[in-house]
LUMKOL-994969 format. One record per residue (C-alpha): x, y, z; residue number from 1. Coordinates in Angstrom, 2 decimals. Each point is the difference from the previous one (the first is absolute). Example, Ala and Ser with C-alpha at 12.3 -4.5 7.8 and 13.67 -1.06 7.14 Angstrom:
2
x=12.30; y=-4.50; z=7.80; num=1
x=1.37; y=3.44; z=-0.66; num=2
//
This chain:
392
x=9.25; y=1.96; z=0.25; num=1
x=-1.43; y=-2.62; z=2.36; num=2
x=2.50; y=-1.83; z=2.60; num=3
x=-1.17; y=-1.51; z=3.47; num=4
x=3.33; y=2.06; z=0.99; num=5
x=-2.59; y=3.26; z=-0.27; num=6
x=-1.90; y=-1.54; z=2.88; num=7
x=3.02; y=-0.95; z=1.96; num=8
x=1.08; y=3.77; z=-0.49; num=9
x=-2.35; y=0.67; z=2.64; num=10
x=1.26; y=-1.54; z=2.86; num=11
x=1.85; y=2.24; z=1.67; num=12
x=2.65; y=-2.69; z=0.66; num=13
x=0.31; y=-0.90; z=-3.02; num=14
x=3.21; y=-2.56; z=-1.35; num=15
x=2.81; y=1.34; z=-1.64; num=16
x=-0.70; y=-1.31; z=-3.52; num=17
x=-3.31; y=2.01; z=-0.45; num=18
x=1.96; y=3.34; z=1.43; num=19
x=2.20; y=-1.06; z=-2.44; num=20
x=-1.98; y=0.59; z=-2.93; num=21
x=-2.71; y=2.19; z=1.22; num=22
x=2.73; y=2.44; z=0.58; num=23
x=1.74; y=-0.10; z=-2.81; num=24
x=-0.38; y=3.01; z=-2.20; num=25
x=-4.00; y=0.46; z=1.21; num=26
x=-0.50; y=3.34; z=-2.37; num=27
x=0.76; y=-1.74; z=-3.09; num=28
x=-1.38; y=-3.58; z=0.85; num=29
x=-3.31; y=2.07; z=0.54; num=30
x=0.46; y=1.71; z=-3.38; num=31
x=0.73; y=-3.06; z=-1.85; num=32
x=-3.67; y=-1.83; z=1.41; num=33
x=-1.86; y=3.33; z=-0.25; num=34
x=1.38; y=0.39; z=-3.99; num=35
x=-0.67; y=-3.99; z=-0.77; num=36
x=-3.22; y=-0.19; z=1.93; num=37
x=-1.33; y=3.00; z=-1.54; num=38
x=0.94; y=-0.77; z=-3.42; num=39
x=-1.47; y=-3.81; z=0.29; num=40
x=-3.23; y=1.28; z=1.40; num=41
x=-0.37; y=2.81; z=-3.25; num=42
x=1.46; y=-2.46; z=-2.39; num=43
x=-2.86; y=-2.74; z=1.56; num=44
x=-3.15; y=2.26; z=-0.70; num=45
x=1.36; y=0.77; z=-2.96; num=46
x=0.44; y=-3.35; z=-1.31; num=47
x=-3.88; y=-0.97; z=1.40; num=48
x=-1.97; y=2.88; z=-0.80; num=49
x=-1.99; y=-0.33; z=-3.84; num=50
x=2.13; y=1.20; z=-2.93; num=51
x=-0.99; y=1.48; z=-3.30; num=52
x=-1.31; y=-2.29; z=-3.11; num=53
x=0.26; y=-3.29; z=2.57; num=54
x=-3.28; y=-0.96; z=1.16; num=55
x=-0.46; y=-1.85; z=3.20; num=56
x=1.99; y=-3.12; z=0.48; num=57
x=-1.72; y=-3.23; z=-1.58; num=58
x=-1.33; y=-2.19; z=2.39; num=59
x=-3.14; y=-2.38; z=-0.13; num=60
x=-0.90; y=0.85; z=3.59; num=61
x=1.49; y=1.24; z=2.93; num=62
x=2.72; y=-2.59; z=1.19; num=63
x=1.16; y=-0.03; z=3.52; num=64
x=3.94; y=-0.31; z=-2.06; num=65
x=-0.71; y=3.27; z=-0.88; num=66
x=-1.11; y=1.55; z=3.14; num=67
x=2.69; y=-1.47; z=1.53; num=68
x=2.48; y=1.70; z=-2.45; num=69
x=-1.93; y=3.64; z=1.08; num=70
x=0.37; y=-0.97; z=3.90; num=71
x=3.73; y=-0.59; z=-0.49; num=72
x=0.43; y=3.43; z=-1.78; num=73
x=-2.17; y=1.22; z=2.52; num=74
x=1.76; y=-1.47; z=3.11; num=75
x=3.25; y=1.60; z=-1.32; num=76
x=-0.99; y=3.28; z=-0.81; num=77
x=-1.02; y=0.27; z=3.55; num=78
x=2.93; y=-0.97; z=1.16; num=79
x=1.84; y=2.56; z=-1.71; num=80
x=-2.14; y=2.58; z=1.41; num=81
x=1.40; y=-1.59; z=3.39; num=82
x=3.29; y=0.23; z=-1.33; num=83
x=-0.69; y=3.59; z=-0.99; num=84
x=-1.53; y=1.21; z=3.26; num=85
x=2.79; y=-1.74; z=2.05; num=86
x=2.71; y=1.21; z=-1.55; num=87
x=-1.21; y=3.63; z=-0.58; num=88
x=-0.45; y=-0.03; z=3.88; num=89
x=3.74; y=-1.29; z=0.23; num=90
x=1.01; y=3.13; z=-2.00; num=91
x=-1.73; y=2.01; z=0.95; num=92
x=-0.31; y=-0.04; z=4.03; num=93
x=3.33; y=-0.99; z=1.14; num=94
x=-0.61; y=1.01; z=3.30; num=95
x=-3.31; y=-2.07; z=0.03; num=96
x=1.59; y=-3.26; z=-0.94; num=97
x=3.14; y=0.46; z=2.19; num=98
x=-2.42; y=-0.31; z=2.92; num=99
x=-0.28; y=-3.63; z=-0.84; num=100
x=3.10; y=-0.69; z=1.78; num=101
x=-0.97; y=1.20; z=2.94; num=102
x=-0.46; y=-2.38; z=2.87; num=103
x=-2.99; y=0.39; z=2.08; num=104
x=-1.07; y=3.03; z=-1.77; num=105
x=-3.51; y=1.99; z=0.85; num=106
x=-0.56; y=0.11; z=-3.65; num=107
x=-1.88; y=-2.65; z=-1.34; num=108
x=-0.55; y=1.73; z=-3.35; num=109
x=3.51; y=-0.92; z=-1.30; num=110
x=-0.38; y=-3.85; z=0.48; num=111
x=-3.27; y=-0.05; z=-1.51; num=112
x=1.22; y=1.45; z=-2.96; num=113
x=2.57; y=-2.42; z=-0.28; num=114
x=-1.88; y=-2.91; z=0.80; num=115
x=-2.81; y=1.12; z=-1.69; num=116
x=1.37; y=0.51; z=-3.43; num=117
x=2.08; y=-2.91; z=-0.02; num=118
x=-2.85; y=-2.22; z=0.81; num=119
x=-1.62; y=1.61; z=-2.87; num=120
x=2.13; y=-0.33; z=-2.44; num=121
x=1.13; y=-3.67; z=0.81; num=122
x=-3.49; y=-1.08; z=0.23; num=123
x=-1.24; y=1.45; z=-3.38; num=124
x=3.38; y=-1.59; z=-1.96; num=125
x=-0.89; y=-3.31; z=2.42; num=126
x=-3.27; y=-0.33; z=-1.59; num=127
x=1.44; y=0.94; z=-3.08; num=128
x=2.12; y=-3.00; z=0.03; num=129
x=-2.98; y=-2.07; z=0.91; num=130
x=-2.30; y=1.19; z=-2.54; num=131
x=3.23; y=-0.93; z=-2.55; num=132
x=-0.24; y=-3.90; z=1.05; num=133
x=-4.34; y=-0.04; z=-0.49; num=134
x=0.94; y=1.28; z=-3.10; num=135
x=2.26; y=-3.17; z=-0.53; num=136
x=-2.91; y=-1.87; z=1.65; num=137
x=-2.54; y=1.18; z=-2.44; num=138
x=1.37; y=-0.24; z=-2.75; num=139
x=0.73; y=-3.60; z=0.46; num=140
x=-3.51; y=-0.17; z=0.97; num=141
x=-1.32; y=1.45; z=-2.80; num=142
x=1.44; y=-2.56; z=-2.51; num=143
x=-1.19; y=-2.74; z=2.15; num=144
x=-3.28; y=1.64; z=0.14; num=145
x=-0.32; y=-0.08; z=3.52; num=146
x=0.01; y=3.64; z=0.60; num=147
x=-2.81; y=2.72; z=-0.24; num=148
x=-1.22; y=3.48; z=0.83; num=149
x=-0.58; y=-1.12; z=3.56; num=150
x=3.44; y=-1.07; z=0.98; num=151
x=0.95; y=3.34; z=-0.10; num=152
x=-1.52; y=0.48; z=3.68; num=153
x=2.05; y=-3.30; z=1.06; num=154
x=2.64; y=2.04; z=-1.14; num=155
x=-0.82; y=3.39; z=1.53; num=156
x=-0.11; y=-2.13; z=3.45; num=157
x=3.19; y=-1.47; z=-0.33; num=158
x=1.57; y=2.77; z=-1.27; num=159
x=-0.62; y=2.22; z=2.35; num=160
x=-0.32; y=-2.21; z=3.14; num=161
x=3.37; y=-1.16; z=-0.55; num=162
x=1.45; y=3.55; z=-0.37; num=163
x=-1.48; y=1.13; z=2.88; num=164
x=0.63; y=-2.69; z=2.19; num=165
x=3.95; y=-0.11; z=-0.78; num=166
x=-0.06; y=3.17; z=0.10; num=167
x=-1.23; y=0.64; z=3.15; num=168
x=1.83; y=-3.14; z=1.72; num=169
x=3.16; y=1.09; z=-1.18; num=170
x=-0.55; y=3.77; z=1.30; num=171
x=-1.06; y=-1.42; z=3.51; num=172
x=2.72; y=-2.09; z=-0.05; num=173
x=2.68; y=2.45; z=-0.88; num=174
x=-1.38; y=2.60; z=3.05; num=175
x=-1.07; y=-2.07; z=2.78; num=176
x=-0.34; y=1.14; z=2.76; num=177
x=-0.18; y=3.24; z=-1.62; num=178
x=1.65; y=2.89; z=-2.75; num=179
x=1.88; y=1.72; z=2.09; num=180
x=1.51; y=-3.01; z=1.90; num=181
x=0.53; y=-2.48; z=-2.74; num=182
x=1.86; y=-3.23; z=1.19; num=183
x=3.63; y=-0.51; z=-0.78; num=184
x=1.63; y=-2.52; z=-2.35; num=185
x=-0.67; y=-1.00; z=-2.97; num=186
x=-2.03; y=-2.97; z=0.55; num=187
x=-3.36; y=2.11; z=0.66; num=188
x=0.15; y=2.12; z=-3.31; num=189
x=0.08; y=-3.95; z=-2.09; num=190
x=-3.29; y=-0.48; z=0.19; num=191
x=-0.63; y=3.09; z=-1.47; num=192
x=2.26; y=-0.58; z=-2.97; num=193
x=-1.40; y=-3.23; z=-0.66; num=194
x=-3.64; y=1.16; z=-0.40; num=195
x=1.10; y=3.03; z=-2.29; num=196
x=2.13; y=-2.51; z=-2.30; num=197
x=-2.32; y=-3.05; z=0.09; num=198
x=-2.44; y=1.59; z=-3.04; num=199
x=3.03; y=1.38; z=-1.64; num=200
x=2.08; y=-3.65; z=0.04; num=201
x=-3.89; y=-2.01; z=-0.89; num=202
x=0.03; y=1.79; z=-3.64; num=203
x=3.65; y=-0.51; z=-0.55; num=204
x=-0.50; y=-3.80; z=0.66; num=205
x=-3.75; y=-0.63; z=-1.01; num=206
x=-0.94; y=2.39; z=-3.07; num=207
x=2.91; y=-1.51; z=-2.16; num=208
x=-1.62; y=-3.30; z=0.80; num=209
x=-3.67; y=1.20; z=-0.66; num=210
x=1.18; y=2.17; z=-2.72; num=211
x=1.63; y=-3.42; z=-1.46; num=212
x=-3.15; y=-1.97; z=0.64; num=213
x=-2.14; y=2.11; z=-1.75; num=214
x=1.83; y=0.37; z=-3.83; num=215
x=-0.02; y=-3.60; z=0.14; num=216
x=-3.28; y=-0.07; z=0.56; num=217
x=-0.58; y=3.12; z=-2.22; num=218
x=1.59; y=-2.09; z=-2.60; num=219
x=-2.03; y=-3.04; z=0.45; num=220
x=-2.75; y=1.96; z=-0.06; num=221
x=0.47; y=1.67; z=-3.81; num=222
x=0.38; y=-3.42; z=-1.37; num=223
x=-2.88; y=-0.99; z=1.22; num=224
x=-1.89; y=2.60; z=-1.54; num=225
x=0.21; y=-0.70; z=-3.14; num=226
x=1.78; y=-3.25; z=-0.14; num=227
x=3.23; y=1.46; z=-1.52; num=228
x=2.74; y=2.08; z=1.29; num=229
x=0.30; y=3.19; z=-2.76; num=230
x=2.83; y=2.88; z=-0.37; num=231
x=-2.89; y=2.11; z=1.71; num=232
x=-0.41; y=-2.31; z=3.04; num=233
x=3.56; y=-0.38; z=0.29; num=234
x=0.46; y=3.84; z=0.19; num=235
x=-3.28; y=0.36; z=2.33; num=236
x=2.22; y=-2.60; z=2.69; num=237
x=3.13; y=1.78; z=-0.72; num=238
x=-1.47; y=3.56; z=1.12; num=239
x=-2.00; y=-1.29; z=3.11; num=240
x=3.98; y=-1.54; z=0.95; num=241
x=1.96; y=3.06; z=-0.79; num=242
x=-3.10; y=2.11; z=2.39; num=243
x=0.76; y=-1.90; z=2.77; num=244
x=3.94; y=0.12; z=-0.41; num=245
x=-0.15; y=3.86; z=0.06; num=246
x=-2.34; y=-0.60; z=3.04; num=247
x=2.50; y=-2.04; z=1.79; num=248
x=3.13; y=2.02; z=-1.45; num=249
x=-1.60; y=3.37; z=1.56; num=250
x=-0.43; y=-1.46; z=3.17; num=251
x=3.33; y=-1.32; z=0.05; num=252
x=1.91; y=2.92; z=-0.96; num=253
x=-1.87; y=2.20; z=2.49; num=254
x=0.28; y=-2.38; z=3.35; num=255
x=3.21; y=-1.83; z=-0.25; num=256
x=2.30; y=2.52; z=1.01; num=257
x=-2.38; y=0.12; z=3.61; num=258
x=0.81; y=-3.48; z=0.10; num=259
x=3.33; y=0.13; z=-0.15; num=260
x=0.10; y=3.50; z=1.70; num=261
x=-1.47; y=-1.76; z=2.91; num=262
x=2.44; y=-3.02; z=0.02; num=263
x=2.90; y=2.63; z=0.04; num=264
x=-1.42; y=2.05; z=3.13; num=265
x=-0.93; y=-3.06; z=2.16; num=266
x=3.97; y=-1.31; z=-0.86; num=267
x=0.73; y=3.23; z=1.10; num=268
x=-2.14; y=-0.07; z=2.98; num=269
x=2.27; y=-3.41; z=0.77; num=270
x=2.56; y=1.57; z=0.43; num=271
x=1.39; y=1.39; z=3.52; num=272
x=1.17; y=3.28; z=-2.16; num=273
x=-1.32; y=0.64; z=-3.12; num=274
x=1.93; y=2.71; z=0.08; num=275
x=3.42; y=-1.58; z=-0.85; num=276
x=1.91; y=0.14; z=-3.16; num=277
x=-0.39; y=-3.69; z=-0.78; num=278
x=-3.65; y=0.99; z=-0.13; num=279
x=0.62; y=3.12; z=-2.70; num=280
x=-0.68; y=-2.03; z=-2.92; num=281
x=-3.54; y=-1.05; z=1.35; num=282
x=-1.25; y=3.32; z=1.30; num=283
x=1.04; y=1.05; z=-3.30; num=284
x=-2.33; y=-2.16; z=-1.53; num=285
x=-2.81; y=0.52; z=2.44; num=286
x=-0.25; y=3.44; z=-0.27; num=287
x=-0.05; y=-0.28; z=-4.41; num=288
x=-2.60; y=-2.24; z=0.46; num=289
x=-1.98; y=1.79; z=2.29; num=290
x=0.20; y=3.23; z=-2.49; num=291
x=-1.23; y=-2.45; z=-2.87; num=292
x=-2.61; y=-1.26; z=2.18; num=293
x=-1.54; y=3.85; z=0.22; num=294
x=0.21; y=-0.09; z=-3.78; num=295
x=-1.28; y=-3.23; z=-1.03; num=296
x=-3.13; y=-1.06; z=2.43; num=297
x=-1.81; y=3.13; z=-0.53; num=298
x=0.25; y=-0.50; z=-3.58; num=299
x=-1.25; y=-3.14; z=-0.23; num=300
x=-3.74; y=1.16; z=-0.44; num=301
x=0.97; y=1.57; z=-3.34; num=302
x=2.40; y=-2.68; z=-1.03; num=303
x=-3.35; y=-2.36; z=0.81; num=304
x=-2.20; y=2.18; z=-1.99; num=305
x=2.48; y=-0.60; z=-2.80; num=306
x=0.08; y=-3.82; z=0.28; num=307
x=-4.03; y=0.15; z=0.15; num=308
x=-1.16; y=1.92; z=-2.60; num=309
x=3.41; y=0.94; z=-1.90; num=310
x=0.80; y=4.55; z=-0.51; num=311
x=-3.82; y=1.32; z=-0.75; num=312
x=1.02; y=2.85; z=-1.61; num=313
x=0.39; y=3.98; z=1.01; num=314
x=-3.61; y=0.96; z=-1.35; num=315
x=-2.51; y=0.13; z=2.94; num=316
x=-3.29; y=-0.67; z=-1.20; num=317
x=-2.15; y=2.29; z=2.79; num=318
x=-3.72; y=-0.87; z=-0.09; num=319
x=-0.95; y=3.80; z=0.24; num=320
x=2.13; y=0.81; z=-3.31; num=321
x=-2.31; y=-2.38; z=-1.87; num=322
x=-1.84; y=2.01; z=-2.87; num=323
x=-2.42; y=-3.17; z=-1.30; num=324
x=-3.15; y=-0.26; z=0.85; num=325
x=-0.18; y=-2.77; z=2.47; num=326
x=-3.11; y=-1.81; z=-1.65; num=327
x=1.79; y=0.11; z=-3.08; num=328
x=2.74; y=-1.49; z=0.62; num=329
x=-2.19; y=-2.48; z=1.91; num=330
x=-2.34; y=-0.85; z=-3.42; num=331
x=3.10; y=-0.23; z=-2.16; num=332
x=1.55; y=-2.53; z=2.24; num=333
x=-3.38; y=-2.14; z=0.42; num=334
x=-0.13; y=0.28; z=-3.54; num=335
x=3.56; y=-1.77; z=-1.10; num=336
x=-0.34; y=-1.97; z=2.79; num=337
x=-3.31; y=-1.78; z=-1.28; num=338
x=-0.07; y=0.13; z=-4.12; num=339
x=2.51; y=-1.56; z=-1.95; num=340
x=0.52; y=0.66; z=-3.74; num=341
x=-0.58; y=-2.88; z=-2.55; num=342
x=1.73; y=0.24; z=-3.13; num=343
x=-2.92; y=0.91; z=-1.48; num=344
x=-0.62; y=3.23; z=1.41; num=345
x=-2.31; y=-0.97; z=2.52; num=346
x=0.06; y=-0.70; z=3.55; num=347
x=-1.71; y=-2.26; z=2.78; num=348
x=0.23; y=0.99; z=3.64; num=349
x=2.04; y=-3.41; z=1.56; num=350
x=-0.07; y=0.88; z=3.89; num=351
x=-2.41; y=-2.64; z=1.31; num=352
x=1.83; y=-2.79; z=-2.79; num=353
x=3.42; y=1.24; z=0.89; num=354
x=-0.79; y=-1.14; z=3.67; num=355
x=-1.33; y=-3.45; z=-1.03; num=356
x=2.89; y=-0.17; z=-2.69; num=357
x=2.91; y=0.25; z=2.21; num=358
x=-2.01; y=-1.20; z=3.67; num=359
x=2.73; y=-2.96; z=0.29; num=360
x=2.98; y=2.08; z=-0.55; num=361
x=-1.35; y=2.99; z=1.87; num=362
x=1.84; y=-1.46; z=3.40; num=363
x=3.30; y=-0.40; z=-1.74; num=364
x=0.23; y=3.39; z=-1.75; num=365
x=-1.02; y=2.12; z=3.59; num=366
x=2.30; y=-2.56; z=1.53; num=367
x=3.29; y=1.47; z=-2.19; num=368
x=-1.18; y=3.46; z=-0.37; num=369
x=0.12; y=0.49; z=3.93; num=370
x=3.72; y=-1.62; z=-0.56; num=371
x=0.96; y=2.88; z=-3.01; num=372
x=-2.02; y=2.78; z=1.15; num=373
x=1.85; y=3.01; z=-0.11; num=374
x=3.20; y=-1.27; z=-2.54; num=375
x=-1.74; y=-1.74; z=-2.67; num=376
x=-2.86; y=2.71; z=-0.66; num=377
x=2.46; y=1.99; z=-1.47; num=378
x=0.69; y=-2.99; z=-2.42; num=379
x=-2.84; y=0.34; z=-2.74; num=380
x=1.86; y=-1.84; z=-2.64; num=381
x=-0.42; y=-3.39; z=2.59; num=382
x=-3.28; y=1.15; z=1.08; num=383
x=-1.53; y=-0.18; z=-3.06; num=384
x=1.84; y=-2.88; z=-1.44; num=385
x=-0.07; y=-3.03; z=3.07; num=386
x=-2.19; y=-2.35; z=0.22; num=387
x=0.15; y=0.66; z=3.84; num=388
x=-1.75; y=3.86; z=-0.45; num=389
x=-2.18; y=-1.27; z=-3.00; num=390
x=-3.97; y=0.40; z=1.59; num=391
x=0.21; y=2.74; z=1.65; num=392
//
């Protein structure tokens, strides 16, 4: 799971709320993150790897939505692996990790695991979150037409350069002057909240919005196609909607309970014993919702996956258990691609006409196949039938 309360961990003198649930029932807590991150990260190259009789996904060119969809997955499944690593370490080397605690220490190898691996895995699910609002971003773009292959470098920048910069402000912040002498109070570890919830509260506020924005625009956009608004073009809008719901519902489930795991623990650390009895009731709750957090945020890269592309199937389609000849395979294709049957019985190859035919609608069609990649290629029945994939 990723909590700034990792990083706080190592401070030796660290406040009672993150002793509180750092030390609560460690062996299975670990067990719990290793099982979900471990099961997200098969379940994710499962779901992304090509399956038998489905062909490569249908898209007019390469889109920077959809490599923005792979860098999500990607950005997650490497944060598992942190997850993994970290937690394997916990279980495995409780002697190694119990040398964290120790003040002025000679060895340094304990704190840089700690602060190493939590600066890994909150940077990777930081950039996550901020590869999840260009997504927003280009989406809306891409309706308005104002967005093209080489915004996806604008995005890598801010991406990137934002994650890293919190990331390391928030770190120096937390262990000034230094790791092993961390400042007391609660005021210095803020900063270093804020800047690992600021990406995290920007797509829970600004993708609705964008999401909002763009199946309005979505919808403008089908009418203007053809000039009417059809059962197809109503079902087209309806499926880019319900994609971004499941986007938004996934990342919901899987981060509110930090949020209000993190309200609870700074309450508690309000408190001049959080300790008490009065208090039961809300450690209670902290420490269910910091087991739910080791569940949930690692399996957000296979609930994403889900939301994406929808469950690809068990059959792995490995490129080395291909029997066809590759050239083939490669003349049949060109072949359908470029001859359509009259009802006559003959055929006329239509590839340089087909361009010409549908040149003014070309925009509009790549335009809402970057939207639907992934769910509505499963949907022949509406890919042959609307207006909106008729051209291709």
């Amino acid at each position: 799971m990723a909590s700034p309360r990792l990083e706080t961990f190592c401070c030796p003198n660290r406040d009672a709320a993150t002793r509180l649930v750092l030390t609560f029932q460690p062996e299975v807590f670990c067990g719990v993150c290793i099982g979900s991150a471990s099961a997200s990260l098969l379940l994710s190259i499962l779901q992304l790897l090509p399956k038998k009789g489905q062909g490569p996904r249908k898209m007019p060119k390469a889109s920077s939505s959809t490599t923005i969809l792979l860098l999500i997955s990607a950005c997650d499944m490497l944060g598992c692996l942190g997850i993994i690593f970290r937690s394997t370490i916990w279980l495995g080397f409780p002697g190694f990790v119990a040398n964290i605690s120790v003040v002025n220490g000679t060895d340094v190898w304990p704190a840089a695991f700690c602060v190493g691996s939590a600066m890994w895995i909150q940077l990777l699910y930081s950039a996550g979150f901020w590869w999840l609002f260009c997504y927003a971003v280009d989406s809306y773009l891409v309706v308005r037409r104002s967005a093209g292959l080489s915004t996806i470098v604008l995005y890598h920048m801010m991406t990137w350069g934002l994650a890293i910069l919190l990331c390391v402000e928030g770190i120096a912040m937390l262990y000034y002057p230094s790791v092993s002498s961390c400042e007391n109070g609660l005021e210095h570890a803020i900063p270093h909240y804020v800047t690992t919830y600021v990406p995290l509260i920007l797509v829970l506020l600004a993708n609705p919005i964008l999401f909002s924005r763009t199946v309005t625009a979505v919808a403008s956009l089908l009418k203007g196609r053809q000039g009417i608004y059809t059962e197809n073009e109503r079902r087209l809008g309806t499926e880019i909607k319900v994609r971004f719901f499941k986007i938004m519902l996934v990342f919901v489930i899987c981060w509110s309970s930090n949020i209000i795991n993190e309200s609870l623990l700074f309450y508690l650390e309000t408190q001049p014993d959080i300790n008490g009895s009065p208090l039961k009731s809300v450690r209670n709750a902290a420490l269910i919702t910091w087991i739910i957090m080791g569940v949930l945020n690692p399996m957000q890269g296979f609930l994403f996956t889900l939301a994406f592309y929808g469950w690809t199937g068990w059959k792995v389609d490995l490129p080395w258990r291909k029997s066809e000849i590759p050239w083939e395979s490669l003349s049949t294709s060109n072949a359908a691609e470029n001859a359509y049957a009259l009802p006559g019985g003959n055929s006329v190859n239509f590839h340089d006409s087909k361009k010409a035919a549908v040149a003014p609608n070309h925009q509009t069609d790549e335009t809402l196949s970057m939207l639907s990649e992934g769910n509505l290629a499963s949907d022949d029945r509406l890919t042959r039938n609307s207006p909106v994939y008729q051209g291709w």
